[in-house]
MARFI-342940 format. One line per field, with one value per residue: residue number from 1; residue in three letters; chain; x negated, y, z of N, C-alpha, C in turn. Coordinates in pm, 1 decimal. Atoms other than C-alpha are relative to their C-alpha. Layout:
<rs>
i: (NUM_...)
aa: (ALA_...)
ch: (A_...)
nx: (X_...)
ny: (Y_...)
nz: (Z_...)
cax: (X_...)
cay: (Y_...)
caz: (Z_...)
cx: (X_...)
cy: (Y_...)
cz: (Z_...)
</rs>
This chain:
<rs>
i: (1_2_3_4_5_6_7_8_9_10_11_12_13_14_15_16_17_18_19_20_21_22_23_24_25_26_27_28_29_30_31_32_33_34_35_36_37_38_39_40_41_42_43_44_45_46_47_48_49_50_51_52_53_54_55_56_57_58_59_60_61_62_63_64_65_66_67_68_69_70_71_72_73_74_75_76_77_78_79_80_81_82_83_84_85_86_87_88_89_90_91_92_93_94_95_96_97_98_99_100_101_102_103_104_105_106_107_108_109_110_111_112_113_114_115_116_117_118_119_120_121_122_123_124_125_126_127_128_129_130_131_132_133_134_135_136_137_138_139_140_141_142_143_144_145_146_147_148_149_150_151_152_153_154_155_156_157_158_159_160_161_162_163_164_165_166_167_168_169_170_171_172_173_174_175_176_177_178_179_180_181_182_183_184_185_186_187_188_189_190_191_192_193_194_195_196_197_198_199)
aa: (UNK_UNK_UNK_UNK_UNK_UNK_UNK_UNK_UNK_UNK_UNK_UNK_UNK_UNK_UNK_UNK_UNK_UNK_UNK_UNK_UNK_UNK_UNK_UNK_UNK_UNK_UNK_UNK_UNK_UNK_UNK_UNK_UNK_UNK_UNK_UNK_UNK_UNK_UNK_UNK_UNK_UNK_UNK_UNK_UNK_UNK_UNK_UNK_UNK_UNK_UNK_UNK_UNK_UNK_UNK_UNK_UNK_UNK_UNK_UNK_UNK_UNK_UNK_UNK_UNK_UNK_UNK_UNK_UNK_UNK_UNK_UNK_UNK_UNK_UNK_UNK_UNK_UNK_UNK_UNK_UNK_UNK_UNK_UNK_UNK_UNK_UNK_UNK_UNK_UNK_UNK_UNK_UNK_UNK_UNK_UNK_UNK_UNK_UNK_UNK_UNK_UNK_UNK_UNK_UNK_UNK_UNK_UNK_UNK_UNK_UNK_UNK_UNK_UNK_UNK_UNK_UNK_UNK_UNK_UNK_UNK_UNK_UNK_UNK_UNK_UNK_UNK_UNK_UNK_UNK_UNK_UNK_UNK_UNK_UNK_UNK_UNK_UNK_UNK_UNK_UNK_UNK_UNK_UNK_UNK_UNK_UNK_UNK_UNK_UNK_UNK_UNK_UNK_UNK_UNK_UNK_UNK_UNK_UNK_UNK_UNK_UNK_UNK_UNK_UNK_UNK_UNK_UNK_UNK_UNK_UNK_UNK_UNK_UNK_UNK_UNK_UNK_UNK_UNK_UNK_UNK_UNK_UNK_UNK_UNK_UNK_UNK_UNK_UNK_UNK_UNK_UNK_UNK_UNK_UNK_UNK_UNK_UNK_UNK)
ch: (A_A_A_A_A_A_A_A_A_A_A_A_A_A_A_A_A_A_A_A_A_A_A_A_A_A_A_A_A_A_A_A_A_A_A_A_A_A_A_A_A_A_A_A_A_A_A_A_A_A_A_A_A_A_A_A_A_A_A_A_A_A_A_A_A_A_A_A_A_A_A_A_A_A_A_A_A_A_A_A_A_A_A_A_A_A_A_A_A_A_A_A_A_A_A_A_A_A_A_A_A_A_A_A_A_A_A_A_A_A_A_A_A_A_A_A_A_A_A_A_A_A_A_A_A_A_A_A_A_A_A_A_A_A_A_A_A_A_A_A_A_A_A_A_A_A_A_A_A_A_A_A_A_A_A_A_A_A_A_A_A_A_A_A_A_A_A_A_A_A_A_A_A_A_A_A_A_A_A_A_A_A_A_A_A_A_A_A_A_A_A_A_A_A_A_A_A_A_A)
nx: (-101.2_82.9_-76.6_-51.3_99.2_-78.5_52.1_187.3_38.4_-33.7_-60.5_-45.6_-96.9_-71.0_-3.7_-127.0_-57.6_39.2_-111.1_-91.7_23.9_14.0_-125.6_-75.6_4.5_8.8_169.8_17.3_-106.5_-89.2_-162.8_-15.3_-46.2_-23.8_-28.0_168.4_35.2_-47.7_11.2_103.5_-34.4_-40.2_94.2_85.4_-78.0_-23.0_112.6_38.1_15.5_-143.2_-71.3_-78.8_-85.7_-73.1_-44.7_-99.9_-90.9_-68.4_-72.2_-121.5_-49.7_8.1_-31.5_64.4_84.6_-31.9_-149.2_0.6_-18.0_38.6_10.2_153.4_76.9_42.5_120.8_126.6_65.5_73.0_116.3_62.9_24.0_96.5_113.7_11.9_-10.2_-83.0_-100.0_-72.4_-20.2_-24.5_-132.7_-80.1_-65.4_-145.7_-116.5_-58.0_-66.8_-144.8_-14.5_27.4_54.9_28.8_-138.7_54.3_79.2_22.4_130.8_88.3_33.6_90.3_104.0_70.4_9.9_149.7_150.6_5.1_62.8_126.6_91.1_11.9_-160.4_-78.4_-133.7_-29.4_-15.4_-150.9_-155.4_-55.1_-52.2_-152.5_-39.5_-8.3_-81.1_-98.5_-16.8_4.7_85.5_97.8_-100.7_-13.9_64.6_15.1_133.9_24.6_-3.2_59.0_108.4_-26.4_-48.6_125.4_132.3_-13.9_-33.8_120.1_-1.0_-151.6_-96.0_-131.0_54.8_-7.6_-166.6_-54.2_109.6_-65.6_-152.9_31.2_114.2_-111.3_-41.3_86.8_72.7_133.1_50.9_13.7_49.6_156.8_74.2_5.3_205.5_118.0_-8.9_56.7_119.3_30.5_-53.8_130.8_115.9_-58.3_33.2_168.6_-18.4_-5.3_-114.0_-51.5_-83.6_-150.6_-147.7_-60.7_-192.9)
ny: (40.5_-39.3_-62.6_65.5_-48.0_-134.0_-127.3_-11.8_-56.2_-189.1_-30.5_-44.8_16.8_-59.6_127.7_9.5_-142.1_-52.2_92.6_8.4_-101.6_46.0_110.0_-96.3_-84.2_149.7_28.9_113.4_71.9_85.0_-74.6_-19.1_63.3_-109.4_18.7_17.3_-75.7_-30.5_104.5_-45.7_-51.4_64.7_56.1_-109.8_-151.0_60.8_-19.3_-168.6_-98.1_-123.0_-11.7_85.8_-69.9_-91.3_50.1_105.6_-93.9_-31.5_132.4_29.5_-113.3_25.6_160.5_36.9_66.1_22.6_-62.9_-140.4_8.7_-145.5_-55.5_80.2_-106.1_-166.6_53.9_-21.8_-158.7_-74.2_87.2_-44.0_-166.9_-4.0_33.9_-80.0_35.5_-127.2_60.9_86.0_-131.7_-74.8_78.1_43.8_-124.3_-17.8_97.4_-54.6_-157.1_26.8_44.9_117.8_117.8_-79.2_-92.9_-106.6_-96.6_-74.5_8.4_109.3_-17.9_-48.4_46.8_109.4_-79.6_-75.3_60.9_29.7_-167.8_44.6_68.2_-45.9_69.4_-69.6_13.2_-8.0_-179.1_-32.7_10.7_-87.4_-126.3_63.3_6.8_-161.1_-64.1_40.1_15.7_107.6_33.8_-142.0_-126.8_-84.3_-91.9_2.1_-19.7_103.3_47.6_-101.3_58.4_165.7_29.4_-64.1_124.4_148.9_-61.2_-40.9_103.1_84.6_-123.3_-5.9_-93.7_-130.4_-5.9_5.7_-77.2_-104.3_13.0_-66.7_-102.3_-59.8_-30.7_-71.5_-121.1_-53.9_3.8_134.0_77.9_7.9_107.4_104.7_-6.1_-10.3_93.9_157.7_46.0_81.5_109.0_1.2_-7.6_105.5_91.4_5.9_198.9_30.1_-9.0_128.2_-1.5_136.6_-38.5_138.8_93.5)
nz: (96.5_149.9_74.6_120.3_66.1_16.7_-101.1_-19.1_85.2_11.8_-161.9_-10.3_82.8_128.3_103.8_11.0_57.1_152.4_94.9_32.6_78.2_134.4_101.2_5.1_148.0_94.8_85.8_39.5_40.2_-100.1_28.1_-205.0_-90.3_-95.0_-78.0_15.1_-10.4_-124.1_-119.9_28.1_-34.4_-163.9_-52.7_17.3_-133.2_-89.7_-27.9_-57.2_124.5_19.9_150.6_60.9_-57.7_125.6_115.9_-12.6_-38.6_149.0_49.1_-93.3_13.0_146.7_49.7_120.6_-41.4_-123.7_-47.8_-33.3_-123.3_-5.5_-175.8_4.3_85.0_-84.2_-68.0_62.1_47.3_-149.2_-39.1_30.7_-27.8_-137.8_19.0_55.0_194.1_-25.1_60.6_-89.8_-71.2_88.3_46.9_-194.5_16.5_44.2_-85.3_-119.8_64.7_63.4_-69.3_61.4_-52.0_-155.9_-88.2_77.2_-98.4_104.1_-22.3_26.7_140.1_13.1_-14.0_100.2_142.2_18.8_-34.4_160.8_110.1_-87.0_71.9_137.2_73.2_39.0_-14.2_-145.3_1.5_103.0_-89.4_-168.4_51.2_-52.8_-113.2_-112.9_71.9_-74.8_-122.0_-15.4_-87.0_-10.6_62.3_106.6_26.7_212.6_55.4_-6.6_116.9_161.9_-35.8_11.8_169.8_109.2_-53.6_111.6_123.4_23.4_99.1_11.8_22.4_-68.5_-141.8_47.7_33.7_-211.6_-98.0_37.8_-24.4_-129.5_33.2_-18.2_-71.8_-118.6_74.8_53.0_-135.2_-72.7_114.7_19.2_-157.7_20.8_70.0_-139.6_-50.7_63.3_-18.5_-138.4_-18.3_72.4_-82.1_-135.9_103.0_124.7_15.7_111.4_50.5_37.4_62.0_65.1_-62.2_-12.1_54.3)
cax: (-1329.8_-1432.7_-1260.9_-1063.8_-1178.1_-935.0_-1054.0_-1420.1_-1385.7_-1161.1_-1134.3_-1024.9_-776.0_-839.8_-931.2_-566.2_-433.9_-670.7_-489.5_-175.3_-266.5_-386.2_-77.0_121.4_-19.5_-14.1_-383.3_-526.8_-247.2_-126.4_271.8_382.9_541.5_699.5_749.0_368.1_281.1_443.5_325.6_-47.6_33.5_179.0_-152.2_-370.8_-136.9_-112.9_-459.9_-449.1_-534.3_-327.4_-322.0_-164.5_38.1_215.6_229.1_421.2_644.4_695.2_817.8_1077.2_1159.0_1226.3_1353.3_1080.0_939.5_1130.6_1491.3_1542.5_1486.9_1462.1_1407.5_1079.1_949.2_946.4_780.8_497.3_465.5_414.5_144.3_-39.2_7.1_-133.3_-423.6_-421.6_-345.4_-173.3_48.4_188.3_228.3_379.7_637.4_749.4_792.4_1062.2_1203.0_1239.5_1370.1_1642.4_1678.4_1546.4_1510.2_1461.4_1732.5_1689.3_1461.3_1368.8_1097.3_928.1_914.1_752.2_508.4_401.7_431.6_151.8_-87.6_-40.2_-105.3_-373.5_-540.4_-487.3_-112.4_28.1_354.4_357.7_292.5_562.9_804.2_724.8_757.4_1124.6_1123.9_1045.1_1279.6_1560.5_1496.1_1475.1_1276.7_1094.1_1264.6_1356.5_1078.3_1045.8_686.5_592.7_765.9_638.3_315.0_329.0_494.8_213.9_-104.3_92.2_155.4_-199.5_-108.0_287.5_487.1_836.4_579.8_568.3_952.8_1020.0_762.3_905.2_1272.6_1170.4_983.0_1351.1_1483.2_1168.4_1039.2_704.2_572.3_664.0_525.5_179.8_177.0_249.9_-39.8_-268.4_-108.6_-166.5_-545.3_-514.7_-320.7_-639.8_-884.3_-630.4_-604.7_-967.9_-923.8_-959.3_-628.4_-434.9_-176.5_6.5_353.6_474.6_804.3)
cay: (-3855.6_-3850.9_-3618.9_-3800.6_-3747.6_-3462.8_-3268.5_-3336.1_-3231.5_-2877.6_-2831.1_-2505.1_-2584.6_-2379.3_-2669.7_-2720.6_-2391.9_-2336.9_-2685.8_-2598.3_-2256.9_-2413.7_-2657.2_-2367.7_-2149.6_-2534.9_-2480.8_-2688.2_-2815.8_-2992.4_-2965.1_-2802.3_-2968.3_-2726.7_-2958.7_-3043.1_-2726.2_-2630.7_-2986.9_-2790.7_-2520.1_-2638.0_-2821.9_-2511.8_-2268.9_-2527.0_-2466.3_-2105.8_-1985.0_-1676.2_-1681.5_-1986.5_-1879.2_-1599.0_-1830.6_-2080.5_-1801.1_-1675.5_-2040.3_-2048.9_-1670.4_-1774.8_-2137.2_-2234.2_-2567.0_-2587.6_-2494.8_-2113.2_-2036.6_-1652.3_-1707.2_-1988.5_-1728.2_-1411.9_-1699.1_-1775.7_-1390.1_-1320.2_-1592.5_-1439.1_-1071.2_-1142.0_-1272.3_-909.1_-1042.7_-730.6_-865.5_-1063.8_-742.6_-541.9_-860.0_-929.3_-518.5_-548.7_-879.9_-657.1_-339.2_-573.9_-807.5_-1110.6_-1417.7_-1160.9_-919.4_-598.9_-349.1_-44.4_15.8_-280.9_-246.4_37.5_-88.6_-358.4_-140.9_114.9_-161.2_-274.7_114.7_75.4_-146.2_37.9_-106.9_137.7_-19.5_1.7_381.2_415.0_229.2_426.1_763.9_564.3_543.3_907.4_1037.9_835.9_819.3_472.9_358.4_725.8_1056.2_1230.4_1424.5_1541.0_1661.4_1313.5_1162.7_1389.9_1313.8_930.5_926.0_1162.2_918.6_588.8_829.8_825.4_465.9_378.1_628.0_495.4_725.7_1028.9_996.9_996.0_1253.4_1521.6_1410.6_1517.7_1839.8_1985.5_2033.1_2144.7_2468.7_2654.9_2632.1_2273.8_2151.2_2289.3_2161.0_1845.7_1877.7_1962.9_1666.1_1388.7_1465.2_1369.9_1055.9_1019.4_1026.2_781.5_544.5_544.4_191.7_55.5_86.2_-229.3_-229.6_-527.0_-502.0_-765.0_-982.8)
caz: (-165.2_-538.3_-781.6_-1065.4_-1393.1_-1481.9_-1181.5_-1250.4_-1617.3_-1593.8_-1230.0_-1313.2_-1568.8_-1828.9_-2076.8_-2035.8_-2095.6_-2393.5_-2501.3_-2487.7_-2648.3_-2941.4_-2989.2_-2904.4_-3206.7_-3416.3_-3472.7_-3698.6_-3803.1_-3489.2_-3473.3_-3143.8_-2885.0_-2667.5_-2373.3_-2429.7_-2429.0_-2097.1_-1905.7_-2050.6_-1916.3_-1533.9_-1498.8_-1549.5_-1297.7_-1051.8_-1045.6_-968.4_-1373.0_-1376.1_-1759.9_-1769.3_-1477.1_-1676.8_-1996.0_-1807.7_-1623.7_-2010.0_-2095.7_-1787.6_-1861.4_-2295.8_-2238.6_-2446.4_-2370.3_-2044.9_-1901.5_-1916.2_-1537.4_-1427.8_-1060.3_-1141.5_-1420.5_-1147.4_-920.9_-1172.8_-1269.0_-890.2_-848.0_-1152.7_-1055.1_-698.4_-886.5_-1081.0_-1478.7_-1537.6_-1807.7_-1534.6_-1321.7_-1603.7_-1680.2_-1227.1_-1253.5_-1507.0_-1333.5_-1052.0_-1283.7_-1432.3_-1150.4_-1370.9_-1117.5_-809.2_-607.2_-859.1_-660.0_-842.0_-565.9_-608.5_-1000.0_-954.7_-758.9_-1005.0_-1294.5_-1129.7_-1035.4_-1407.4_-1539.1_-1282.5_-1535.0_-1825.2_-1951.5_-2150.4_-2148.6_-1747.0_-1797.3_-2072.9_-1801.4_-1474.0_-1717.8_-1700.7_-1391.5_-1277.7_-1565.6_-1415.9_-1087.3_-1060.4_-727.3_-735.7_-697.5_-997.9_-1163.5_-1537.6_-1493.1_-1406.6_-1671.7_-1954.8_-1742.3_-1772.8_-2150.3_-2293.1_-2108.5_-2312.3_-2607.1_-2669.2_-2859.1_-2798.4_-3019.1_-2838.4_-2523.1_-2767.2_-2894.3_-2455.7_-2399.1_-2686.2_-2546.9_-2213.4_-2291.6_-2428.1_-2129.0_-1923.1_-1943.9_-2068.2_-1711.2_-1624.1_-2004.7_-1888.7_-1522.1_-1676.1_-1933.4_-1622.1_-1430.6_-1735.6_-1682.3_-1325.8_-1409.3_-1645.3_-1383.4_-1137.1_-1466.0_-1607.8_-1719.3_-2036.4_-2263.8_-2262.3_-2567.5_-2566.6_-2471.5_-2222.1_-2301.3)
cx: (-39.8_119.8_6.5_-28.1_69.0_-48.9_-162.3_-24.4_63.6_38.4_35.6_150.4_8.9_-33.6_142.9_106.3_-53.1_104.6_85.5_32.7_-14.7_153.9_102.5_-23.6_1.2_-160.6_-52.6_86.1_66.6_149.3_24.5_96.4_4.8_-22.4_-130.1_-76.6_0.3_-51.9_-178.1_-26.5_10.0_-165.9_-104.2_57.4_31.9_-142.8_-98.7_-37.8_73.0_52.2_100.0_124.5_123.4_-4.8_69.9_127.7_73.7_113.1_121.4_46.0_129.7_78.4_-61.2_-80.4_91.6_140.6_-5.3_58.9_-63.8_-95.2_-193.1_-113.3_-38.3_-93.3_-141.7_-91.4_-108.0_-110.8_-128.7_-31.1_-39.1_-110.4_-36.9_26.8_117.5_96.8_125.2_76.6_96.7_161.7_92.3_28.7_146.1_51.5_52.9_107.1_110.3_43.0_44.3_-55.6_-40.4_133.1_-95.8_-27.4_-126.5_-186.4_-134.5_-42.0_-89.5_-147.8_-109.7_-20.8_-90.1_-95.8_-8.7_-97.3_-114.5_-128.7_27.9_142.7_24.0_147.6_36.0_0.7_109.2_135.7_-26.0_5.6_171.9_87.9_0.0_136.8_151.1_17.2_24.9_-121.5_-135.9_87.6_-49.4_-81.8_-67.4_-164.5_-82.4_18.4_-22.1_-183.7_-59.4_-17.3_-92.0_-121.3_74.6_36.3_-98.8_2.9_172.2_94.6_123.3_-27.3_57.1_111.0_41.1_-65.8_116.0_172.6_47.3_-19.7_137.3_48.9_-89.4_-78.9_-162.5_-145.2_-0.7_-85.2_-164.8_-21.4_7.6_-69.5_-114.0_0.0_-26.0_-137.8_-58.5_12.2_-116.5_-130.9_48.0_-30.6_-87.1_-1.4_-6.3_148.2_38.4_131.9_133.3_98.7_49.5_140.4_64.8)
cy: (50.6_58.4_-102.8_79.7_141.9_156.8_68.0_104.1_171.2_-1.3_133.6_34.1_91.1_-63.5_-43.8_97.6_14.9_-127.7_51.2_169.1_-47.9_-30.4_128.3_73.1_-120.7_20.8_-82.0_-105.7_-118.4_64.7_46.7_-59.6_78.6_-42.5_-67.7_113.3_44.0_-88.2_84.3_123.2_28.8_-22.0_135.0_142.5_-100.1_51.8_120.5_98.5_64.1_69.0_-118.1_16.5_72.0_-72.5_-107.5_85.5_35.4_-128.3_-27.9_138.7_-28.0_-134.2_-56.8_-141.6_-67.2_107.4_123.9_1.1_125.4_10.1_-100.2_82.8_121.3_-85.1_13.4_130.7_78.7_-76.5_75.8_137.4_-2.5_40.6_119.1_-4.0_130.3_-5.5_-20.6_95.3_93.4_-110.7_-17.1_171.1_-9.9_-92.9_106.9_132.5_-45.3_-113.5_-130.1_-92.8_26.2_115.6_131.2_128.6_59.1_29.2_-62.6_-36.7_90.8_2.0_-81.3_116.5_119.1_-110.3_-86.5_109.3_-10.6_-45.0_27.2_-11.1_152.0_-4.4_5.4_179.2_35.8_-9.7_70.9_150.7_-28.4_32.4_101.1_89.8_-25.8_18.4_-82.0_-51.3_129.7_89.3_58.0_106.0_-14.1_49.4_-137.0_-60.3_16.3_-58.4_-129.6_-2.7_57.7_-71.6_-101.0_27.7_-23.0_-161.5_-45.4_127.4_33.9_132.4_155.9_68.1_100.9_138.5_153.7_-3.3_57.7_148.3_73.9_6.3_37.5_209.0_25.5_-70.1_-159.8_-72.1_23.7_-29.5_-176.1_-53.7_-49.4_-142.0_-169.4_-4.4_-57.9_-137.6_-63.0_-82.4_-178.0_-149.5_-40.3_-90.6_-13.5_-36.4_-75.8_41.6_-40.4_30.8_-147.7_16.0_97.0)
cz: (-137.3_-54.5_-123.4_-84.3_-64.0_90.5_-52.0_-151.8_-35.9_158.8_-2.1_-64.1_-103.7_-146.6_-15.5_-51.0_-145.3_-64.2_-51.7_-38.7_-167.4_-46.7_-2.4_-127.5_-142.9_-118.0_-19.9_-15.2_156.8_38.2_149.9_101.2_118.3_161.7_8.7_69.7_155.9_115.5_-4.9_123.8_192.6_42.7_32.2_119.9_106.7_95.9_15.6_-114.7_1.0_-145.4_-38.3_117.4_-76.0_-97.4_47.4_41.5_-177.5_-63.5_92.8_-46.9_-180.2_6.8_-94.8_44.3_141.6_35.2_77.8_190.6_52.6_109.4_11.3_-67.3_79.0_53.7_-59.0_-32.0_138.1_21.0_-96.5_20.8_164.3_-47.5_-106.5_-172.1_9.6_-139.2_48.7_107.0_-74.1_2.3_128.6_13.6_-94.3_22.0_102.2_-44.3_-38.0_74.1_-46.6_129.0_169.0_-1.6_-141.0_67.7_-41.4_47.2_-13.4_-169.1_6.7_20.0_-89.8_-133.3_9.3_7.8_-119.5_-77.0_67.4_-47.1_-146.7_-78.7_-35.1_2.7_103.4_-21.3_-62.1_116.2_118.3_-72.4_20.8_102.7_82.4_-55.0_60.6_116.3_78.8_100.8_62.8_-7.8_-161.2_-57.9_-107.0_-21.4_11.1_-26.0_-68.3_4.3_-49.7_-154.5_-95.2_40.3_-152.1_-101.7_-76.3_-160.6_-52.6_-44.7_76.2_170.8_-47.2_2.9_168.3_-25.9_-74.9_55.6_97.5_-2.5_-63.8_96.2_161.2_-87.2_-23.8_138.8_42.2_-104.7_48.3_116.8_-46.2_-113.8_120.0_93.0_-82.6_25.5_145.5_-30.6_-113.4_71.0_71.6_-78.8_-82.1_-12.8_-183.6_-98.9_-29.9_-99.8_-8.7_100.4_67.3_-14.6_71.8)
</rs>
């Protein structure tokens, strides 16, 4: 059976994605067409791209392009965070933390939100410092939030703010096991420092 010519020419779809990247940023002056963008989009995560995955999830998450839909946007997030885009991992963690489009299950945020930090996310580190400080899906423990919040301090001040916020109400002793313990979480996270903050 012969492949049609769509298949033959991006069979992975990311000639489609870059498309509807472009029109999306209205590069080169082309005007954007949201519901363009999004059919761009579909074609390219149908086809297993896990960037366009997560940029269609973003478009059901945003109502941008396509009818705000929480529970299709966790879907897409989870298809790309199988496939490790740790964006995508970082964004189906806080579906699960604020129980966007999925049952809200603190454990399962966490999960996503280490195998994000995993790959460097600072903003996954920032939120499971969150999540130890609270006690949200992890027991309760301030050296492992001070831990956490001083690693994604290194770029995300809102880490530092957390970290010194924390660090009042621990003592001398816990501030330097949890020194000692960021260079573990160092070692665990040797990854290259992802910045960007997902949605």
């Amino acid at each position: 059976m012969e492949k049609n010519n769509e298949q033959q020419n991006d069979p992975d779809g990311d000639a489609a994605w870059l498309l509807g990247l472009l029109i999306q940023a209205e590069v080169f002056g082309v005007t954007q067409n949201k519901e363009a963008v999004v059919n761009l989009f579909r074609v390219s995560a149908e086809k297993g791209n896990p960037e366009a995955q997560r940029d269609l999830a973003d478009c059901y998450m945003h109502g941008e392009g396509a009818p705000k839909d929480e529970a299709e946007a966790a879907n897409w997030y989870r298809k790309a965070a199988e496939q490790g885009d740790w964006v995508a991992q970082d964004s189906l963690a806080s579906c699960y933390a604020n129980g966007q489009g999925v049952s809200k299950d603190d454990v399962e945020a966490v999960k996503w939100y280490r195998k994000a930090a995993e790959q460097g996310s600072l903003s996954a580190l920032f939120r499971l410092g969150n999540c130890y400080e609270r006690g949200q899906g992890v027991p309760k423990e301030d050296i492992e939030a001070y831990a956490h919040y001083n690693l994604a301090g290194i770029r995300l001040e809102k880490a530092r703010d957390a970290r010194e916020k924390i660090a009042k109400s621990m003592s001398l002793a816990q501030i330097a096991a949890a020194q000692k313990h960021t260079k573990h979480l160092q070692r665990l996270y040797n990854k290259p420092v992802n910045v960007c903050v997902a949605k």
